[in-house]
DORO-175228 format. One line per 4 residues: number of its first residue (from 0); their letters; for each residue x, y, z of N, C-alpha, C. Coordinates in steps of 0.001 Angstrom, whole numbers. Example, Ala and Ser with C-alpha at 12.3 -4.5 7.8 and 13.67 -1.06 7.14 Angstrom:
0 = AS = 13190,-5690,7800,12300,-4500,7800,13200,-3300,7800 | 12850,-2250,7080,13670,-1060,7140,12900,30,7870
This chain:
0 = XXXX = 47600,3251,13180,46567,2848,12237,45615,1804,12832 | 45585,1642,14137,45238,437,14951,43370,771,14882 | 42164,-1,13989,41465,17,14314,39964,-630,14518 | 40707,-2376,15137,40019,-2802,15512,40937,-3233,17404
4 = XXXX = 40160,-3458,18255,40564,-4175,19298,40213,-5053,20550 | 40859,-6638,20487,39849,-7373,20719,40581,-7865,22725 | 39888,-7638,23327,41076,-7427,24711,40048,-8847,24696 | 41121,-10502,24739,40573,-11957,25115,40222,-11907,26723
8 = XXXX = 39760,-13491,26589,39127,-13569,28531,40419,-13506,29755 | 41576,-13804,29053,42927,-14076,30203,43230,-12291,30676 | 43271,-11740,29659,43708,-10472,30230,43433,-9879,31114 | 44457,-9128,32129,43775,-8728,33580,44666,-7221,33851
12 = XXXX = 45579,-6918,32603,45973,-5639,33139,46047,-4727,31941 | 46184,-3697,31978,46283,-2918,31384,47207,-1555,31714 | 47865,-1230,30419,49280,-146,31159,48730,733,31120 | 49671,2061,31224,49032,3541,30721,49500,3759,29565
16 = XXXX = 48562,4641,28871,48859,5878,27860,48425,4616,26642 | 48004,3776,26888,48207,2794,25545,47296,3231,24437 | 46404,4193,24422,45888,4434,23163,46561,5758,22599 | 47639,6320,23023,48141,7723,22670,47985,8332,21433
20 = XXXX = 48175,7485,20080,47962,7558,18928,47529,6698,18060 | 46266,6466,18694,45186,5830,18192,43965,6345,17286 | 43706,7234,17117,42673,8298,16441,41848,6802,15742 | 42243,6187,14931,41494,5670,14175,40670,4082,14886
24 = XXXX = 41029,3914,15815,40266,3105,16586,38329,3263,16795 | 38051,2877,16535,36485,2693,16503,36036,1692,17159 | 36535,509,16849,35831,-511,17787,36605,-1540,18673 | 36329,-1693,19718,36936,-2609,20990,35732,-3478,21429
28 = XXXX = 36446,-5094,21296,35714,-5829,21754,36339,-6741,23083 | 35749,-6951,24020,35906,-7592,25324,35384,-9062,25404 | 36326,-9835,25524,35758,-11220,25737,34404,-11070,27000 | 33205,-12018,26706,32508,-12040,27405,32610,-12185,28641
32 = XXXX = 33573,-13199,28905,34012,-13860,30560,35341,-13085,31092 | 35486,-12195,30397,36886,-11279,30903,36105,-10134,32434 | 36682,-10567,33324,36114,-10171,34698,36352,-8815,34614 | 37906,-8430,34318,38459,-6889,34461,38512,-5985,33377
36 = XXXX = 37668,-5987,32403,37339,-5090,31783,36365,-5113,30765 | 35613,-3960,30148,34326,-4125,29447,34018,-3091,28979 | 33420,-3219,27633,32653,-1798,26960,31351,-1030,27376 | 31134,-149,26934,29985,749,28174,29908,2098,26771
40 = XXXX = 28822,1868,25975,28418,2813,25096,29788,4090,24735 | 30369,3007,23999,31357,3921,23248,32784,4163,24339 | 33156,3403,25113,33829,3450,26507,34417,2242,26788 | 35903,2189,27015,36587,1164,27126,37166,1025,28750
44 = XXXX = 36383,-97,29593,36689,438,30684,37558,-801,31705 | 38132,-899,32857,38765,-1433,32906,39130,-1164,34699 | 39784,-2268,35136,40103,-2912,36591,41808,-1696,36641 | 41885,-693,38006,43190,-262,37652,43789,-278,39137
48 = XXXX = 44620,-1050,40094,44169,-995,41409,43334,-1215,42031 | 42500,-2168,41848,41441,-2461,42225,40180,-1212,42110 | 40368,-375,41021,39712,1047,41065,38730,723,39440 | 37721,1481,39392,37061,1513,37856,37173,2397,37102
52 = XXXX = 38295,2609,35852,38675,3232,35497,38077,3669,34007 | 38097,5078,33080,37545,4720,31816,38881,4830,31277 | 39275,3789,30513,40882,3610,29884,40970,4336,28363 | 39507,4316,27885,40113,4832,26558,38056,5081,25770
56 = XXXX = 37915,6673,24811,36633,6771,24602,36606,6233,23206 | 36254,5401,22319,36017,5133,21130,34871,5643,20368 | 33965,6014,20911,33106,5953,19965,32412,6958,19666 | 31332,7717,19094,30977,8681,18170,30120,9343,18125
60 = XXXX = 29807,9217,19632,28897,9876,20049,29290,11365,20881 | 28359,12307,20573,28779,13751,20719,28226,13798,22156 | 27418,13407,22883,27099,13511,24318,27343,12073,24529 | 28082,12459,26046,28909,11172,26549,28885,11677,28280
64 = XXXX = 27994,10259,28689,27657,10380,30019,28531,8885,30491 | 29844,9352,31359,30295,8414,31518,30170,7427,33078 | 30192,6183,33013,29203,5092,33060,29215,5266,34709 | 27977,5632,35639,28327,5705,37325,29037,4827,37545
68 = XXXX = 29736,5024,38744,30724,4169,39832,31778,3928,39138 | 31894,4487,37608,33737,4580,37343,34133,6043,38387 | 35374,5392,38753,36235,5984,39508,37229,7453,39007 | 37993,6649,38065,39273,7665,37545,39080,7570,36068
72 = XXXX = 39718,8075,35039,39844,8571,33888,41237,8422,33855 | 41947,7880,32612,42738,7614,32273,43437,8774,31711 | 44832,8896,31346,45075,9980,30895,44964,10013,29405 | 44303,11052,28594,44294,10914,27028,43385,9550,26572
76 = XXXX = 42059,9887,27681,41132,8679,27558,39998,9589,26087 | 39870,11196,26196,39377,11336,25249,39963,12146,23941 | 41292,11531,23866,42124,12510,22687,41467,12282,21513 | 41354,12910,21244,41282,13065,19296,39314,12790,19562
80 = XXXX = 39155,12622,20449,37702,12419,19834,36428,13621,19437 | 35491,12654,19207,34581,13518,18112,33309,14114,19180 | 33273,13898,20859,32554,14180,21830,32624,15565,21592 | 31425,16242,21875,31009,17376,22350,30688,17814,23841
84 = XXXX = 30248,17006,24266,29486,16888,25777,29841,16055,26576 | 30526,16376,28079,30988,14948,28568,30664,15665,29654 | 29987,14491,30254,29067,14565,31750,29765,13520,32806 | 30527,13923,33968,31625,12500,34618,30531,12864,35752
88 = XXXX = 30752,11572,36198,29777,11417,37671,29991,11772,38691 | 29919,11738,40283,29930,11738,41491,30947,11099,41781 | 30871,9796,41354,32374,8780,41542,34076,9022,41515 | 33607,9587,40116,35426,10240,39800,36183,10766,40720
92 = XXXX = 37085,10569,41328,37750,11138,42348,39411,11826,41755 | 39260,10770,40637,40826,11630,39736,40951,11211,38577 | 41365,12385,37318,41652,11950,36180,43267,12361,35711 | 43652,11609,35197,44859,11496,34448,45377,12591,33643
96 = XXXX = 46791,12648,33199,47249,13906,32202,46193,14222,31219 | 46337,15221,30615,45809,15424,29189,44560,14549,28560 | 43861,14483,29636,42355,13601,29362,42107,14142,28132 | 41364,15482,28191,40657,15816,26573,42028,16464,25533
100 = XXXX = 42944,16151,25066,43857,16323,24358,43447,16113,23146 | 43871,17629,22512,43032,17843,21061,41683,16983,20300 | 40961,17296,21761,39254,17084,22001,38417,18404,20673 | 38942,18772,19774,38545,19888,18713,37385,20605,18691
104 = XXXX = 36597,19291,19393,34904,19562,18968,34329,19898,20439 | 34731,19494,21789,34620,19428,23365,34262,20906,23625 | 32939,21191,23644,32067,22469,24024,32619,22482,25434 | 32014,21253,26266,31885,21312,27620,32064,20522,28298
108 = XXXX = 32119,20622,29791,32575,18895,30542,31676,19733,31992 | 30884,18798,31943,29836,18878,33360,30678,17634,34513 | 30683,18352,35571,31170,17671,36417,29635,17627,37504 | 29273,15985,37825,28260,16140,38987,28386,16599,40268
112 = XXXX = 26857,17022,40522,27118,17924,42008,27668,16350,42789 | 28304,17573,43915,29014,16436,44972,30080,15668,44697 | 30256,15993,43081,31566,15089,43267,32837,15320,44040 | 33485,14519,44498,35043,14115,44880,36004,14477,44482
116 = XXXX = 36094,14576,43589,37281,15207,42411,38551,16036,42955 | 39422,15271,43452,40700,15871,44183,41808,16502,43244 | 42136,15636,42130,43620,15818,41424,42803,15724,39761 | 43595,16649,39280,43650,16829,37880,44482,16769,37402
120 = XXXX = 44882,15540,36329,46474,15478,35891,47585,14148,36746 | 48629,14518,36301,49335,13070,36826,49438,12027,36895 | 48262,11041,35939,48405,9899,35913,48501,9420,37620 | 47393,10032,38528,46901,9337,39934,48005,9455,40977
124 = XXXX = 49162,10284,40794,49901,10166,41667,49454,10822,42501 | 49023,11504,42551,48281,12062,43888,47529,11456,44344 | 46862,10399,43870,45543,10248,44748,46008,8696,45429 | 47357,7861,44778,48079,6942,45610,48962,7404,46826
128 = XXXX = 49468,8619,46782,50593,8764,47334,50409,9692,48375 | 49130,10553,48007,48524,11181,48808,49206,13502,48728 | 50339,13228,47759,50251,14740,47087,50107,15011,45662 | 50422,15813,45717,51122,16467,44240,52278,16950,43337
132 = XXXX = 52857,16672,42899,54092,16801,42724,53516,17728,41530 | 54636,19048,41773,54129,19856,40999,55675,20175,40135 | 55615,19555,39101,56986,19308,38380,56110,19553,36480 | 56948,20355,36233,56786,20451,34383,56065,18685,34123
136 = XXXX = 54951,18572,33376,55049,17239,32434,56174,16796,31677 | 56077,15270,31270,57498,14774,30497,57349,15012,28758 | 55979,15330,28637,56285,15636,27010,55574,17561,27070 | 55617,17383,25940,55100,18878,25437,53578,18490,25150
140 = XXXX = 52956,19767,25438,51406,20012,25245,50817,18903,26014 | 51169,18799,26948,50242,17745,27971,49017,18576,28879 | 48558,19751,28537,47460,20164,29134,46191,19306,29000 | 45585,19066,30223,44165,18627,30164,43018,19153,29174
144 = XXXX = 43218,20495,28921,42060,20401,27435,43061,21131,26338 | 44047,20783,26280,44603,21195,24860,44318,20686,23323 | 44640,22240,22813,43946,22167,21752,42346,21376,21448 | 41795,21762,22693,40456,22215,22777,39706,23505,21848
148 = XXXX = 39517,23673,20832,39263,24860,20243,37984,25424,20228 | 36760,24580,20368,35339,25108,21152,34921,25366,22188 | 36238,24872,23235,35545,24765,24685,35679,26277,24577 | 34669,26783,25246,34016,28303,26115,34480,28559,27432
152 = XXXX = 34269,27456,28274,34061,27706,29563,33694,26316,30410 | 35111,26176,31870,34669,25124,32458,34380,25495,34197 | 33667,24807,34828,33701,25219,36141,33536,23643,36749 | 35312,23894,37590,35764,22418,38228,35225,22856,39486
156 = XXXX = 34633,21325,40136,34242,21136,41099,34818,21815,42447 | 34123,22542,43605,34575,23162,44878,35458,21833,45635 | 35576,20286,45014,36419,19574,45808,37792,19364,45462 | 38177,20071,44263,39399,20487,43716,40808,21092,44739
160 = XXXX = 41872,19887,44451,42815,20866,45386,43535,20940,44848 | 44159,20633,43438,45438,20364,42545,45303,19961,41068 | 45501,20969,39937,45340,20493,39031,47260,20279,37994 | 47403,20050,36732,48509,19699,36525,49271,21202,36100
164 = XXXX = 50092,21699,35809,50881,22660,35641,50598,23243,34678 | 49882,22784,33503,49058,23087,32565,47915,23048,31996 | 47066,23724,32008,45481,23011,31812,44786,23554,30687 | 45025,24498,29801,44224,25085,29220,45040,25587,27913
168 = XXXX = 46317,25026,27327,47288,25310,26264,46060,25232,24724 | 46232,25965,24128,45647,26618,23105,44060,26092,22836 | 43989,26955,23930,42438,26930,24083,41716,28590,23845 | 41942,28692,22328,41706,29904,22328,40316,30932,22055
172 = XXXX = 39070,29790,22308,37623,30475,22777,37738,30412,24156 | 38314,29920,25014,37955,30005,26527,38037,31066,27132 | 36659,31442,27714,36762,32832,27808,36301,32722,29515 | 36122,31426,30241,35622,32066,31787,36215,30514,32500
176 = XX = 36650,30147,33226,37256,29019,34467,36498,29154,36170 | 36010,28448,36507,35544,28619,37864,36037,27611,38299
């Protein structure tokens, strides 16, 4: 029922998965002088390894261009939300489990030319450790666009070498993958 959140100036870390069942969250506020993390039009973003991460999407807007020179995507950074359009940059080099997880309304996800984009899924173990561990997820329905029910059609970047064991669980307009 969590939905206000106010991250003060001391804070400097942040775990995973921490918004999992959050739906009703709307607004996050960042102390001004807090170095490692900050809001960015509807975008909760944050210091992860010394990397720029988007930790979690709040807000209510249906096209969502997320902010250059973030790095990675958190896992289940856009669950439950009300986005239609999500445009990730050049930067991204890896996103986390079940990013758009029962994303309902998520037409599409533009990935920029040239991007980097190695690993899909895993919460970054690949992109620390340098593989993939290709093992079942630890819960159920952890696909990257599950229960996606508008998406049509995605085409992941030619720098793709590994995505998670599941990617596309009841996604039942998707009619083309490149």
């Amino acid at each position: 029922s969590l939905e206000y959140l106010y991250v003060g100036k001391a804070v400097e870390n942040w775990g995973y998965d921490n918004f999992y069942d959050s739906a009703k969250l709307t607004k996050i506020k960042v102390h001004k002088d807090n170095k490692d993390f900050f809001t960015y039009k509807g975008g909760f973003y944050g210091k992860r390894r010394e990397r720029n991460v988007l930790l979690y999407f709040f807000g209510s807007r249906k096209n969502v261009k997320i902010k250059k020179g973030t790095q990675g995507i958190d896992s289940f950074a856009f669950k439950d939300t009300k986005a239609q359009n999500v445009t990730i940059p050049k930067s991204v080099d890896n996103m986390g489990s079940a990013v758009f997880y029962n994303a309902q309304n998520l037409k599409s996800v533009k990935f920029a030319k040239k991007i980097q984009l190695k690993y899909l899924g895993w919460d970054y173990v690949s992109y620390y450790y340098g593989w993939c561990r290709y093992s079942k997820p630890k819960f159920q329905n952890m696909a990257m666009f599950y229960n996606c029910k508008k998406l049509k059609s995605v085409s992941f970047p030619e720098s793709l070498v590994a995505t998670e064991g599941v990617v596309f669980e009841n996604c039942k307009k998707l009619k083309t993958v490149h």
